[in-house]
C-alpha positions as CSV (number, residue, x, y, z in Angstrom):
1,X,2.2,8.8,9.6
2,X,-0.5,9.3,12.5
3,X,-0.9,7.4,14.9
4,X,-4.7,5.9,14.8
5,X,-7.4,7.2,17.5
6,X,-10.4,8.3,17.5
7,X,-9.3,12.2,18.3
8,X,-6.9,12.1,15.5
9,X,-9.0,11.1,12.8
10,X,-12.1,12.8,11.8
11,X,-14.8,10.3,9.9
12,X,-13.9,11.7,6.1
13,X,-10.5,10.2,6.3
14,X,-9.8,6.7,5.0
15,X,-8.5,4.1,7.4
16,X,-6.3,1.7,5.2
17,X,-4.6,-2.0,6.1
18,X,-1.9,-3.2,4.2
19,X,-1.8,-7.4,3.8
20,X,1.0,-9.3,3.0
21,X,4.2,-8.3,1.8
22,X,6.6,-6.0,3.6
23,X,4.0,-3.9,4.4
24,X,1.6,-6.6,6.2
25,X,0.0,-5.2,9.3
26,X,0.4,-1.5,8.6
27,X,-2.4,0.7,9.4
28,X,-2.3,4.0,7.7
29,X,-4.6,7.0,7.9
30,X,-5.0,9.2,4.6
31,X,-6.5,12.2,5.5
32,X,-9.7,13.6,3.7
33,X,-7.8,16.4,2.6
34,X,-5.1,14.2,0.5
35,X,-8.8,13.2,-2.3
36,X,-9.7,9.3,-2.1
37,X,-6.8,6.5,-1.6
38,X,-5.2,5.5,-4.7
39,X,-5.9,2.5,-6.3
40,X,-2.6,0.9,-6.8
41,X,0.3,1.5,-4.5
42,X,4.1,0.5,-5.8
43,X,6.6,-0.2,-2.8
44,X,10.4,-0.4,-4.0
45,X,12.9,-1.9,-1.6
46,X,16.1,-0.8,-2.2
47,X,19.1,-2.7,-0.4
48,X,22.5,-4.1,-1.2
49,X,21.0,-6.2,-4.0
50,X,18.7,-5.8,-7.0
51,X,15.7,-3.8,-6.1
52,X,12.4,-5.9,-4.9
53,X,9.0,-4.4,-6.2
54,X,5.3,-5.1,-4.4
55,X,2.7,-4.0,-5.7
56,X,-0.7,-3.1,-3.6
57,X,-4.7,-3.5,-5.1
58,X,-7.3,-1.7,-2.9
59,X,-10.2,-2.9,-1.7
60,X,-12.7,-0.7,-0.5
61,X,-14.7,-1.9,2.6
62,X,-18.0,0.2,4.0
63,X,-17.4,4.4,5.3
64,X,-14.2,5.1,4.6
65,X,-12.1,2.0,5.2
66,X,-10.1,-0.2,2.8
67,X,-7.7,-3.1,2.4
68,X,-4.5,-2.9,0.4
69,X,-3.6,-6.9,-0.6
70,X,0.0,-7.4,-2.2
71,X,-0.3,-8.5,-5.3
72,X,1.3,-12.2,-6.6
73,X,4.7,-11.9,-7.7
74,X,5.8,-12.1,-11.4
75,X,8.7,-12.7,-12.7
76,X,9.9,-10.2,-15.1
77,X,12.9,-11.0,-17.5
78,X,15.1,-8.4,-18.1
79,X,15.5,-8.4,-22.2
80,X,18.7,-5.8,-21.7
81,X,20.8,-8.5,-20.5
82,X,22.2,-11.3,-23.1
83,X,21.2,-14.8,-22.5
């Protein structure tokens, strides 16, 4: 990840902000190069217990900025396991 200044991006890249979730307050640069920030971004952390899923909507804002906003959670039942 780069760090964010004005001689490190050029104005085709996308400047994005992550809100809420694990992820809230991260600023990430996507270079022009990489094509146009996705629409949906998954984050999966893993730790000593079961995984915990976010998942990210973008926003686009004016030039080439956006917002990524966590999505609500939903709980998902697991039909493998027997009630």
């Amino acid at each position: 990840m780069r760090e964010l200044s004005e001689e490190t991006t050029s104005a085709e890249d996308a400047v994005l902000l992550f809100v809420g979730g694990p992820l809230d307050g991260r600023v990430e640069v996507r270079e022009a190069r990489h094509g146009e920030p996705l629409p949906t971004i998954t984050h999966v952390h893993l730790h000593g217990g079961p995984k915990v899923v976010h998942r990210y909507d973008l926003t686009t804002l004016r030039g080439s900025a956006g917002v990524y906003t966590v999505r609500p959670r939903q709980s998902v039942r697991d039909e493998s396991v027997a009630d």
